[in-house]
C-alpha positions in Angstrom: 82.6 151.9 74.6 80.6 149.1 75.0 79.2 148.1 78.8 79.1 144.7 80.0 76.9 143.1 82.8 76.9 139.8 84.3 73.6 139.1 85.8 72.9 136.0 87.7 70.3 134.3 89.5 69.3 131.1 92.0 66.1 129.7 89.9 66.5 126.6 87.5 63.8 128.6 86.1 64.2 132.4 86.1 61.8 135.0 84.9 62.5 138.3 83.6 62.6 140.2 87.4 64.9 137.1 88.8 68.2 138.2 87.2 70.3 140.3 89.6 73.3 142.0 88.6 77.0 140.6 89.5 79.9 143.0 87.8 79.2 146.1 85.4 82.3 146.6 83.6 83.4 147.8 79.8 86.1 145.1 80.1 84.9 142.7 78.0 87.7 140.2 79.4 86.6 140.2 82.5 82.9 140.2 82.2 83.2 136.7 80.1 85.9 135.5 83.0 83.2 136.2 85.7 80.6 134.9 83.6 81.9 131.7 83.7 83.6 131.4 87.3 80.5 132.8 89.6 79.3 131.0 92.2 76.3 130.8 93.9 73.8 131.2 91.0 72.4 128.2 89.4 72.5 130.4 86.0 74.3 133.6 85.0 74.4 135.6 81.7 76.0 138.3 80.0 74.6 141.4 78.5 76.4 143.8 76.3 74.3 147.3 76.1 71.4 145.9 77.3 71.2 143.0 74.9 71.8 139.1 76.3 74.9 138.0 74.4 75.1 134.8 76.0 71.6 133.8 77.7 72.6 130.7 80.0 75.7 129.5 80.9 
């Protein structure tokens, strides 16, 4: 099964080292749900094994 993590980070600009990771979860549901609905990040994406699958939102 697939895992999903929702990084996010404070720069308008981030680099590789400022993502920091939100929720880890194999829900796929609720990854996108948190991905959109986070505060306190001026950014966040969502990996799925590793890879970005959505790189800004």
């Amino acid at each position: 099964m697939a895992m999903y993590q929702v990084e996010g980070t404070v720069r308008s600009r981030p680099g590789p080292d400022d993502w920091v990771p939100i929720l880890t979860t194999e829900d796929p549901v609720e990854a996108t749900r948190v991905v959109h609905e986070c505060e306190g990040t001026f950014w966040r994406r969502l990996t799925e094994d590793g890879k970005v699958v959505l790189p800004r939102v």
